[in-house]
N, C-alpha and C positions, 0 to 999 in steps of 0.2 A: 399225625394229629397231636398237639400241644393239651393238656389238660391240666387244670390249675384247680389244686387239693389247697382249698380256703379251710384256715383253723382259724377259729376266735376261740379265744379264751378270757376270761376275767384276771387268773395268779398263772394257777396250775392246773394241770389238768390230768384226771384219772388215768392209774398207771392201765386199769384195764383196755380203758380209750387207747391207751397207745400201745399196747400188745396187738388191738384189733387192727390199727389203723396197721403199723409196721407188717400184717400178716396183709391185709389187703391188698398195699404195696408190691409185695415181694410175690405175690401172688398174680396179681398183674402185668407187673413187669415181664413176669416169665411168659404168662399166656401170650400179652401180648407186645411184643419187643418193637415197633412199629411205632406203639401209644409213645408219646413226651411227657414222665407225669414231671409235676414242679408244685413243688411245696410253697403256700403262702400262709405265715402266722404272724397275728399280732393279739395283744389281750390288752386291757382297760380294762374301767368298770361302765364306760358307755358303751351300749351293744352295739347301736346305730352307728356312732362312729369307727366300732371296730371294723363292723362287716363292711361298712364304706372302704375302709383303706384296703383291707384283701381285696374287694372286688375293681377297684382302683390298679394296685397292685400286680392283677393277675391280666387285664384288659392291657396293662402298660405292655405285658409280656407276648400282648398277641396268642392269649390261649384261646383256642376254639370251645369248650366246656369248664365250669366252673362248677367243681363239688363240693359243698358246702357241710361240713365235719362239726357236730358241736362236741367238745371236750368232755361232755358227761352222758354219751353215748357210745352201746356194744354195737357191731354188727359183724356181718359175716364177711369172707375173704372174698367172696364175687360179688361183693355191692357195686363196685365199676362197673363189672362186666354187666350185671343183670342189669343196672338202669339204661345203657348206652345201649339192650338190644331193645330195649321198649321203642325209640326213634322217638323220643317226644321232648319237645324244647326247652318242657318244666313236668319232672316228676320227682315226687318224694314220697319218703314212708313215714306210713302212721305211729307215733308213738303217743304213751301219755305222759299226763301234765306230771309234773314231781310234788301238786300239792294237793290236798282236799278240794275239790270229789274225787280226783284222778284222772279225770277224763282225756280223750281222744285230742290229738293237739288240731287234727283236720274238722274243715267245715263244710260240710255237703251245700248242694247249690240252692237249697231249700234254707240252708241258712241254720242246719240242726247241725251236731254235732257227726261225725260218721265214725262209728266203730269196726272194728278187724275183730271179729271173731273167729274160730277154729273152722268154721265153714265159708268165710271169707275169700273169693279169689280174684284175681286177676286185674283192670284198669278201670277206676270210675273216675271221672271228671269231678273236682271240688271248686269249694270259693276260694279255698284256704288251706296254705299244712304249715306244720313247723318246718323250721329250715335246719332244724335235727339232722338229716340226710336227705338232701335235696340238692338235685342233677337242671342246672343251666345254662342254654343255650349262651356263648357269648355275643352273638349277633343281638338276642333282645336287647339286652343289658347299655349295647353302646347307643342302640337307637332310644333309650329311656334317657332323657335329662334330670342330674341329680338332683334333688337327693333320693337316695333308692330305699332308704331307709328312714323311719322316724315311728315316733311312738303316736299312739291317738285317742283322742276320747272318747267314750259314747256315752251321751245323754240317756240313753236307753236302761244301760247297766250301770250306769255310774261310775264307770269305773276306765283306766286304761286298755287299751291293746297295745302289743306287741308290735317289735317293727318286721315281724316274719306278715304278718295281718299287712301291712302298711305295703310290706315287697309286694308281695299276692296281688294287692288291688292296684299300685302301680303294671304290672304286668299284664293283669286282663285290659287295663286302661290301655295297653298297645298293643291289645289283639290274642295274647296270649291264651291259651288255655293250659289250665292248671291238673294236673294229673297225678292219684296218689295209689300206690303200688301195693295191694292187698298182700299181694305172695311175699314180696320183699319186707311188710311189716313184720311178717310172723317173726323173723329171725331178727329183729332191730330192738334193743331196749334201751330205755332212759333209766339212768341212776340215778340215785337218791340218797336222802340223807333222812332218816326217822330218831325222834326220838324213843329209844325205848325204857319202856313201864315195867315194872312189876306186873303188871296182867299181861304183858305179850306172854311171860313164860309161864305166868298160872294159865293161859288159855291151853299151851301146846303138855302141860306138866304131864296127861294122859296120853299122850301118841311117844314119849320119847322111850330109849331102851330103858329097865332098870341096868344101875352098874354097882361094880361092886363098894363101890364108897358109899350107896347109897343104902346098902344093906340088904 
């Protein structure tokens, strides 16, 4: 079994991202010596066309699975393995947004947002997830006519969607169902960039140790 590890990236990408990724790898490889993995990366500042040419890329290569890596994401060393036992043609994990309100990047089928809480488990069916870490069948993929990706508008919010939103709805449109991984969220984080205030450290000034510089 061929498997095609799709990286986009914009420049560069987090050194953590790629401690995780390189442990994944090595971790798989071992488990299971059988698997073909093969690396696809390209960066830009258009997402749609990045992810277009990995998915392109990796369909040229005849890989059977396409995992979808974004550059400013942790996760755990059995992400392969755990998505590949679920059996399901499209699943990904929950993470959140990197800006205000924060929220959940997945969308329940009621069209609300879905959260992974600490009592969170196991397979729900969604409309929608980020493609953060997201496991796909490459059989959908070549029966889909491009473009697979694009950005979109909604009248409703006023505002854009994303082309993870745009893959999603292309995918139910040929039958797929979309599947997001409670267990596997807990251990998956998005990283971020905050500015920080003067009140971050006045909030925390009573929980830190005193030290001896401080008298």
């Amino acid at each position: 079994m061929k498997i095609g590890i799709c990286l986009p990236a914009f420049d560069q990408g987090s050194s953590w991202f790629a401690y995780d990724l390189a442990g994944m790898l090595a971790y798989t490889a071992r488990a299971f010596p059988d698997i073909e993995l093969r690396r696809f990366q390209c960066s830009g500042t258009w997402l749609p066309q990045v992810r277009h040419r990995l998915v392109t890329a990796a369909l040229k290569a005849d890989c059977e699975w396409l995992l979808f890596l974004d550059s400013d994401m942790r996760l755990p060393v059995q992400t392969l393995e755990h998505l590949l036992a679920r059996c399901k043609s499209v699943i990904a994990a929950n993470y959140t947004a990197r800006q205000p309100p924060f929220c959940p990047t997945a969308v329940g089928l009621d069209g609300q947002r879905v959260y992974t809480d600490y009592q969170t488990s196991g397979l729900v069916e969604v409309l929608s997830a980020g493609m953060g870490v997201m496991l796909v069948h490459a059989a959908l993929l070549r029966s889909i006519a491009p473009p697979w990706f694009m950005l979109t508008w909604s009248e409703k919010v006023q505002d854009y969607g994303g082309e993870d939103g745009y893959f999603c709805l292309k995918l139910r449109e040929a039958g797929a169902k979309i599947w997001l991984d409670h267990d596997l969220s807990h251990d998956v984080t998005h990283m971020g960039v905050i500015e920080l205030e003067q009140s971050h450290a006045v909030k925390m000034r009573h929980t830190l140790p005193v030290t001896e510089e401080d008298g």
